[in-house]
N, C-alpha and C positions, 0 to 999 in steps of 0.2 A: 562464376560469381561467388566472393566472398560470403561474410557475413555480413547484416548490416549493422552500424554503425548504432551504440544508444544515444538517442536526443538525447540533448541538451538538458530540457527539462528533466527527463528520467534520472539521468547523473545528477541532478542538482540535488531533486528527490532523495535519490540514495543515499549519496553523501552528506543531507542533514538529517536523515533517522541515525545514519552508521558513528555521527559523530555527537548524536544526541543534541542538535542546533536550533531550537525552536525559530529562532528568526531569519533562519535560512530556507526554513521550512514552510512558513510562512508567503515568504514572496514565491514558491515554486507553486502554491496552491490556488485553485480558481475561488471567487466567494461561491460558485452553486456549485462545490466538488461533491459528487454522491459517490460513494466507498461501499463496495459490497464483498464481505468474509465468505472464506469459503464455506459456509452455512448458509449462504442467504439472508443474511442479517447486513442490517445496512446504516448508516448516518453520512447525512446531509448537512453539506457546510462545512466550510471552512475553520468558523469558531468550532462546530464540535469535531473535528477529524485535530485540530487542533489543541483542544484538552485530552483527545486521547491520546495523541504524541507525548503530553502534558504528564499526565499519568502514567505513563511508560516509561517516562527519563524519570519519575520520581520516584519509582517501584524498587527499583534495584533489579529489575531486569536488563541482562545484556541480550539486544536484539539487534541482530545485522542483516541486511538483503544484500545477494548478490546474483546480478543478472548474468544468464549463460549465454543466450541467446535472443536476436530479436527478427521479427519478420511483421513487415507493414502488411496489413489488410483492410485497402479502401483507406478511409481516416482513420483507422483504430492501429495499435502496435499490438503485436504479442508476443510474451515475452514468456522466458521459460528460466527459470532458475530457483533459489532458498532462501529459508530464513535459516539462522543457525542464534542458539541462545545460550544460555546458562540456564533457562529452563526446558527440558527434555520436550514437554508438551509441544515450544513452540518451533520444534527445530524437524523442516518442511521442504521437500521439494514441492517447488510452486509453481503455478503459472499465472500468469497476467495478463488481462486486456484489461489495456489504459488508452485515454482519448485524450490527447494534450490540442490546446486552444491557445493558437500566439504563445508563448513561454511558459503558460500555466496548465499544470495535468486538471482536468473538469471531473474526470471519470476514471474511476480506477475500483477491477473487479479480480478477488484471487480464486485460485480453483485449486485445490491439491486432495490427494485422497485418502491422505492420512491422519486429516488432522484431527486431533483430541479435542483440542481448546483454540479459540480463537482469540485474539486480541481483546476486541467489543466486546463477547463474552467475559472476559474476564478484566478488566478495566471501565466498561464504559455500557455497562449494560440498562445502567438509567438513560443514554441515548439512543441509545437501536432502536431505529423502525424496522416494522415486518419488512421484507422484501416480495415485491409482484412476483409471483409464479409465471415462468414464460411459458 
């Protein structure tokens, strides 16, 4: 057996952060998307994971994700691959588990063990909720 194959959604995702595409970004996202850093820091919604995309493309930061790898477990995917940036901070081998619902990703959580800074931290940290301790 191959690799599997990235949904639809996930490429749709990608390629509107990688092209800085707010309203492609838009239709790939659910309204109750909760987003968790790999800190534990977290924002809910659609509108706010959406100002922070917002604030990203306005930054003059160059940020790209690209996935390596994916493997289904139960409903959830996980994915394994980076961000790479023009800022050093945000450049990350990462992993993912995301939960996509009919064409829109719902859920999406990064885990890497390097990271310095995280997006939310440094964009959007007027919206971060604490994150539950599992």
């Amino acid at each position: 057996m191959g690799p599997k194959p990235v949904p639809r959604a996930i490429r749709s995702l990608i390629a509107a952060m990688n092209s800085e595409d707010i309203d492609a970004l838009s239709a790939v996202l659910a309204d109750d998307l909760e987003f968790l850093d790999a800190r534990g820091q977290r924002i809910v919604g659609k509108a706010n994971a959406l100002e922070m995309a917002r604030r990203l493309f306005d930054s003059g930061i160059e940020y790209r994700l690209q996935v390596g790898s994916v493997a289904r477990v139960g409903g959830q995917l996980l994915m394994r691959g980076k961000a790479t940036s023009n800022e050093p901070a945000f450049c990350n081998d990462l992993l993912w588990r995301v939960h996509v619902s009919g064409r829109q990703i719902d859920f999406w959580e990064t885990h890497g063990s390097q990271v310095e800074q995280t997006l939310l931290q440094a964009l959007v940290p007027d919206l971060v909720q604490r994150s539950v301790a599992a």
